[in-house]
KEGU-364176 format. One line per field, with one value per atom (N, C-alpha, C): residue number from 1; residue in one letter; x, y, z. Coordinates in pm, 1 decimal. Layout:
BEGIN
resi	[NUM / ...]
resn	[A / ...]
u	[X / ...]
v	[Y / ...]
w	[Z / ...]
! end
This chain:
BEGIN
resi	[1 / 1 / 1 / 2 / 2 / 2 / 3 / 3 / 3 / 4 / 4 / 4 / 5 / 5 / 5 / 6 / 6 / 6 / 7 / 7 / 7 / 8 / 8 / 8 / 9 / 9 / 9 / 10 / 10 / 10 / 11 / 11 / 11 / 12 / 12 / 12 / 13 / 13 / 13 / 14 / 14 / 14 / 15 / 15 / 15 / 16 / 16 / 16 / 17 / 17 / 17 / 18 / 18 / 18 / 19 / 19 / 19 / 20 / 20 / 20 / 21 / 21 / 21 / 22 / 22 / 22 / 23 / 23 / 23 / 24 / 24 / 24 / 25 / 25 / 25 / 26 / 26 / 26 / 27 / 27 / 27 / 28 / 28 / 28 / 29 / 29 / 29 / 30 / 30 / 30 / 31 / 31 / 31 / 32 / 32 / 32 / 33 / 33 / 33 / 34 / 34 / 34 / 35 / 35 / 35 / 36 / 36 / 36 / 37 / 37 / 37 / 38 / 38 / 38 / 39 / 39 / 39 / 40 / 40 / 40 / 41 / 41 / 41 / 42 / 42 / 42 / 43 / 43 / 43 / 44 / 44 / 44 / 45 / 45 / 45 / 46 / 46 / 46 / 47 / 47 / 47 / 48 / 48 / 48 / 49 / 49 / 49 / 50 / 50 / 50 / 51 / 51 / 51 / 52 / 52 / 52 / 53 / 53 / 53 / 54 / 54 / 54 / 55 / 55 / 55 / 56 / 56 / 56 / 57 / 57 / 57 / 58 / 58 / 58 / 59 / 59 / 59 / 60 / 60 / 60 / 61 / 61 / 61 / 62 / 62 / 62 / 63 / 63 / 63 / 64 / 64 / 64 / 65 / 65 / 65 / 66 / 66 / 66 / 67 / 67 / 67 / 68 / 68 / 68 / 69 / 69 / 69 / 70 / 70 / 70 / 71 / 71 / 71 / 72 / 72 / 72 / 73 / 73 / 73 / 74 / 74 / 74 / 75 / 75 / 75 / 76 / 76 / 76 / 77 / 77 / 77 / 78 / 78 / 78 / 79 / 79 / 79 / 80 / 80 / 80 / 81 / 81 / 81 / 82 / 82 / 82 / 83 / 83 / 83 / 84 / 84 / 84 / 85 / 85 / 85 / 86 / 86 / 86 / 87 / 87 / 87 / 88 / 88 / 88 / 89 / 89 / 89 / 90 / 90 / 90 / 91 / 91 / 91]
resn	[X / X / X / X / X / X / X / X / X / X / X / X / X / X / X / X / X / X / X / X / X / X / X / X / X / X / X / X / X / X / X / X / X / X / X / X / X / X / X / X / X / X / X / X / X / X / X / X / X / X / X / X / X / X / X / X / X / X / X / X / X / X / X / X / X / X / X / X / X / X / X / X / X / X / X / X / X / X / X / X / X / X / X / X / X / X / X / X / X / X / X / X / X / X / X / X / X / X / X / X / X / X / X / X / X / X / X / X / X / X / X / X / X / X / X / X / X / X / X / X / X / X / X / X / X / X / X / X / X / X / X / X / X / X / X / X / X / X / X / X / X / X / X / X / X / X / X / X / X / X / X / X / X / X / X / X / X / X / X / X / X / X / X / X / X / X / X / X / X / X / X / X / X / X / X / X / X / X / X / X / X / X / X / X / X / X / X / X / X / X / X / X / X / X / X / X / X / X / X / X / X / X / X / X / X / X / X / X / X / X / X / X / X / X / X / X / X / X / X / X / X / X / X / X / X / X / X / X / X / X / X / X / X / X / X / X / X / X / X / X / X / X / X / X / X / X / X / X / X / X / X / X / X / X / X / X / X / X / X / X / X / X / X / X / X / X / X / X / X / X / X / X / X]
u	[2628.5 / 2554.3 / 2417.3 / 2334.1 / 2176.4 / 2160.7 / 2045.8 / 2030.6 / 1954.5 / 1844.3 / 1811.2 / 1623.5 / 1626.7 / 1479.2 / 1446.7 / 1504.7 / 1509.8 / 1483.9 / 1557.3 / 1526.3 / 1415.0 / 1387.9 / 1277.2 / 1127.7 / 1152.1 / 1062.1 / 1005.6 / 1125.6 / 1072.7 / 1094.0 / 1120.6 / 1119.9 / 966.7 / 869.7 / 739.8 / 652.4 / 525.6 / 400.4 / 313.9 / 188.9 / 95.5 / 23.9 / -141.1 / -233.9 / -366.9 / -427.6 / -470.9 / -654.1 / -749.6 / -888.8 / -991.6 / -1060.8 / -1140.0 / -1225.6 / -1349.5 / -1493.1 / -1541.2 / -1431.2 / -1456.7 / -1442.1 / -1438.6 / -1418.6 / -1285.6 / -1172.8 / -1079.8 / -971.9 / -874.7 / -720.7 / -598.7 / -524.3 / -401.2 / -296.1 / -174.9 / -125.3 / 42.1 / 156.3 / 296.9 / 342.0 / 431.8 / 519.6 / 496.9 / 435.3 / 395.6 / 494.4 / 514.9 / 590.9 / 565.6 / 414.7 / 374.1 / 230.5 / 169.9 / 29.4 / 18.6 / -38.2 / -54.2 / -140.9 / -265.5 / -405.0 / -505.2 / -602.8 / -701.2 / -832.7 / -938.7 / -1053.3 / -1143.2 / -1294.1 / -1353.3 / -1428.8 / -1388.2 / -1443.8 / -1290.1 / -1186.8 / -1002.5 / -947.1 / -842.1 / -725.4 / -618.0 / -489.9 / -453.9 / -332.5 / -220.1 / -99.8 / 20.0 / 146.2 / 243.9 / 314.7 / 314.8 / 403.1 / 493.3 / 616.5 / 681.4 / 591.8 / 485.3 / 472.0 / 350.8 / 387.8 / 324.8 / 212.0 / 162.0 / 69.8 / -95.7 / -153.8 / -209.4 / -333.1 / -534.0 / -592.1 / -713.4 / -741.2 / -873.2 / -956.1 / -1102.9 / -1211.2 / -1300.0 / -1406.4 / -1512.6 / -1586.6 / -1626.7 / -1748.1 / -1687.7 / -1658.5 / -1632.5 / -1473.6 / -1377.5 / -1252.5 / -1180.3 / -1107.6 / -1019.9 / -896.1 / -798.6 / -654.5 / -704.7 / -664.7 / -655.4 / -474.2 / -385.0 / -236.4 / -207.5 / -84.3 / 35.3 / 189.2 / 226.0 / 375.4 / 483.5 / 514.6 / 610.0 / 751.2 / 804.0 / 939.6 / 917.7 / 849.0 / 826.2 / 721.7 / 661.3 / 587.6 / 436.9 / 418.4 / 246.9 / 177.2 / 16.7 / -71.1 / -175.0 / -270.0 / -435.3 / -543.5 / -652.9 / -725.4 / -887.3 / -1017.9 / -1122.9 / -1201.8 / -1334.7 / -1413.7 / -1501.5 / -1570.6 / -1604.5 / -1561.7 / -1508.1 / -1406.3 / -1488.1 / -1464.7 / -1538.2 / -1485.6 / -1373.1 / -1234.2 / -1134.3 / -1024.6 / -890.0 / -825.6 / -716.0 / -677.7 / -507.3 / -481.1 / -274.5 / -258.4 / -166.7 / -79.5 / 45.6 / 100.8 / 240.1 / 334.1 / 417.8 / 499.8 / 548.0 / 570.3 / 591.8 / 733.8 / 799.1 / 943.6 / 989.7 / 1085.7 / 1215.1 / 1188.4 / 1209.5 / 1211.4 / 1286.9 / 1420.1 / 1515.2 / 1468.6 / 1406.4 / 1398.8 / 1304.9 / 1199.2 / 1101.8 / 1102.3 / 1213.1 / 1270.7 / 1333.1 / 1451.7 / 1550.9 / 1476.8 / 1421.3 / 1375.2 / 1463.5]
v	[111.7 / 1.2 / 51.8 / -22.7 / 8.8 / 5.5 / 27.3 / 7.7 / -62.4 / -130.5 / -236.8 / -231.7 / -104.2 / -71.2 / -57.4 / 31.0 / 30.9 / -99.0 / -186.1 / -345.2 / -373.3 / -355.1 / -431.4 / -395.8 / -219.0 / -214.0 / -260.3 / -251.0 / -331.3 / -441.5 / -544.7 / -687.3 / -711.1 / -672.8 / -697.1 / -681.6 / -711.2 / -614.1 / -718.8 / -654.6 / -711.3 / -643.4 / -665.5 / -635.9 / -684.9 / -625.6 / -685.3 / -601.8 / -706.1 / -644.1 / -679.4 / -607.8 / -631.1 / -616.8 / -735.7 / -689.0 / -590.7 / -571.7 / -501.5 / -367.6 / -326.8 / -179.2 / -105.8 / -206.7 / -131.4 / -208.3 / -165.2 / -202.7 / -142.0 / -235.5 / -211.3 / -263.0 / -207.2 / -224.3 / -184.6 / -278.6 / -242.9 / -269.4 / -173.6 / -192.5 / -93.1 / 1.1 / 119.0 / 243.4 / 280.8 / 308.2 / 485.0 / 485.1 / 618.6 / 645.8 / 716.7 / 734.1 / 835.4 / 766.3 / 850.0 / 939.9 / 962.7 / 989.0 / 941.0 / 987.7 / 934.3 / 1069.2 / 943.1 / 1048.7 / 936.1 / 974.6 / 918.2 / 798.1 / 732.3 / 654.5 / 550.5 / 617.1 / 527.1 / 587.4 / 435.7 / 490.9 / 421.8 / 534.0 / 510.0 / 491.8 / 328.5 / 325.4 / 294.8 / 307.3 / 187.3 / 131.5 / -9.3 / -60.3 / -146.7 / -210.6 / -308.1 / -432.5 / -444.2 / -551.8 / -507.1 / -363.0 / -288.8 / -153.8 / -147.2 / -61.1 / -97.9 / -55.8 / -116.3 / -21.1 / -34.9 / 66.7 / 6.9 / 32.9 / 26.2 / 126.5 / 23.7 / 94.5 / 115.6 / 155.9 / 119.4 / 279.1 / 312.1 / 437.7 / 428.4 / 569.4 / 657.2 / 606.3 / 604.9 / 550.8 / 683.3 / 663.4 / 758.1 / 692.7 / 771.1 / 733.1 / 811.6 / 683.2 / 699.5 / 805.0 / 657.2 / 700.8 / 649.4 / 730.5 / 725.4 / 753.9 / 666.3 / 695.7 / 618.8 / 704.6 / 716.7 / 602.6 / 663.2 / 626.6 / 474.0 / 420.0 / 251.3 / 158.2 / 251.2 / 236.4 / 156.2 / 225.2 / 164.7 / 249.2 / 202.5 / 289.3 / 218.0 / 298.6 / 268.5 / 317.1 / 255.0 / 324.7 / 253.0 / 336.6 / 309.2 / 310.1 / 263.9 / 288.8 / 137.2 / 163.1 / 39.2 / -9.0 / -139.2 / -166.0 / -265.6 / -191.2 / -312.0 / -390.4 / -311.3 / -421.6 / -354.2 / -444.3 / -408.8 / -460.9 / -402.7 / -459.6 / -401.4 / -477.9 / -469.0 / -489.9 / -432.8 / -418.9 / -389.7 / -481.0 / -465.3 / -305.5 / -308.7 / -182.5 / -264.3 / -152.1 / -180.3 / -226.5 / -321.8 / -317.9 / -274.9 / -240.4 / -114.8 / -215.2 / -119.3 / -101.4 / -181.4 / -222.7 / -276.9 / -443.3 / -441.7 / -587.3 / -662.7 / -566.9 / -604.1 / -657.9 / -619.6 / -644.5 / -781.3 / -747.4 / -847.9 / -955.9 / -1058.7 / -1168.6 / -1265.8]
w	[346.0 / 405.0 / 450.6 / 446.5 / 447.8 / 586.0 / 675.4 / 815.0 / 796.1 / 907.0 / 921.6 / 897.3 / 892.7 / 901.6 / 760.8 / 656.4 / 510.3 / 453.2 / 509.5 / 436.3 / 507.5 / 668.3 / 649.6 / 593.0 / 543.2 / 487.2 / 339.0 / 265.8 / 129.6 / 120.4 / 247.1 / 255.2 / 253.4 / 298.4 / 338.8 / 328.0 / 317.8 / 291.6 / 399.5 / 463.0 / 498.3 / 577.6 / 471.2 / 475.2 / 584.2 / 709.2 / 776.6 / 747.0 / 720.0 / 712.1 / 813.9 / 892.5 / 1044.7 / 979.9 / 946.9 / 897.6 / 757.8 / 704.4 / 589.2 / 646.8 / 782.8 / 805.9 / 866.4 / 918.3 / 988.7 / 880.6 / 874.2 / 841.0 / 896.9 / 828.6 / 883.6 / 791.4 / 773.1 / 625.4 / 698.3 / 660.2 / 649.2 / 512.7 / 519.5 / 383.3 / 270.0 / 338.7 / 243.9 / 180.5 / 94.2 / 36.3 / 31.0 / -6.9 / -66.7 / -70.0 / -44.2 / -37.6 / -181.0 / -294.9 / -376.1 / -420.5 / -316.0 / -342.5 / -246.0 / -189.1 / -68.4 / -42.9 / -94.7 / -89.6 / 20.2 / -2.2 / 62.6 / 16.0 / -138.7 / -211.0 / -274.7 / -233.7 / -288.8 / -199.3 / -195.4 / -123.7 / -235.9 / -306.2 / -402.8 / -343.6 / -293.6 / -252.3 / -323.0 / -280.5 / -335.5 / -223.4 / -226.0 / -147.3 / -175.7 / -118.0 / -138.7 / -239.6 / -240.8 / -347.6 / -477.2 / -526.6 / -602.2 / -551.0 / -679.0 / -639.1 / -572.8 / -506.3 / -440.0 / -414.7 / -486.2 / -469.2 / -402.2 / -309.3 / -170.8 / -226.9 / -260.7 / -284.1 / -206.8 / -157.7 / -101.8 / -101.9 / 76.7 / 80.1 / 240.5 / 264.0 / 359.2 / 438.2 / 302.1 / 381.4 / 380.4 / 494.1 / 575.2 / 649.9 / 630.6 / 671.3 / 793.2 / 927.4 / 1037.9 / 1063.9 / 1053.2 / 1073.5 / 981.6 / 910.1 / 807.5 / 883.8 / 898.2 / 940.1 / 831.7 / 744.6 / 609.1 / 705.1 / 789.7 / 853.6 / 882.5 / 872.3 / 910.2 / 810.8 / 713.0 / 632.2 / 669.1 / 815.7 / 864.4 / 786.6 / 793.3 / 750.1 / 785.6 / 890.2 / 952.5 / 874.0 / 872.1 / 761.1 / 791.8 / 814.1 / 826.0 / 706.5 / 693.5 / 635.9 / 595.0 / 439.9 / 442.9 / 310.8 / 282.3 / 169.5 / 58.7 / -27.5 / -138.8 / -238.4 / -271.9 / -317.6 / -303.0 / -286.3 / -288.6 / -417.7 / -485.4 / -620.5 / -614.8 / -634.3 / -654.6 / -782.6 / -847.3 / -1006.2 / -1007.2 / -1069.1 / -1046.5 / -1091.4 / -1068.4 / -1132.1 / -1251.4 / -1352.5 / -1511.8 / -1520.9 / -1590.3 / -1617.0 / -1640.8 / -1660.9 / -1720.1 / -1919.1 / -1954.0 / -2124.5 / -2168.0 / -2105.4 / -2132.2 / -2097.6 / -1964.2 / -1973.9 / -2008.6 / -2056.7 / -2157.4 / -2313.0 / -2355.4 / -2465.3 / -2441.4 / -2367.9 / -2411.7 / -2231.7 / -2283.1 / -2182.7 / -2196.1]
! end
């Protein structure tokens, strides 16, 4: 049986943007990459890459799946995860 926090992390995602410069993000899965020009994520509702100029992960806490993050944002863009092979075929 699952505990209660596991579900609510891949129940959810949501993305909060202050002015184009502060955020705030649940439902994060994985930080795959983070410079000062991307922030490369995955979360409960795909993959998920923050562009802009001088972004920086404030806090990452993996165990609840928050993640704080400054800078200044010029797009954000989500893509789904790929299907399994199998159910690509047979629809």
């Amino acid at each position: 049986m699952e505990n209660t926090e596991n579900v609510k992390l891949r129940g959810g995602h949501e993305f909060k943007l202050v002015c184009r410069e502060k955020g705030s993000l649940t439902g994060i899965e994985k930080v795959v990459s983070s410079c000062d020009t991307s922030l490369n994520l995955i979360s409960t509702c795909g993959n998920l890459l923050i562009s802009g100029e001088k972004l920086k992960i404030i806090k990452f806490n993996a165990s609840d799946g928050t993640l704080d993050f400054e800078g200044s944002v010029q797009s954000v863009k989500y893509s789904g995860a790929k299907q399994p092979l199998f159910k690509r075929i047979f629809k």
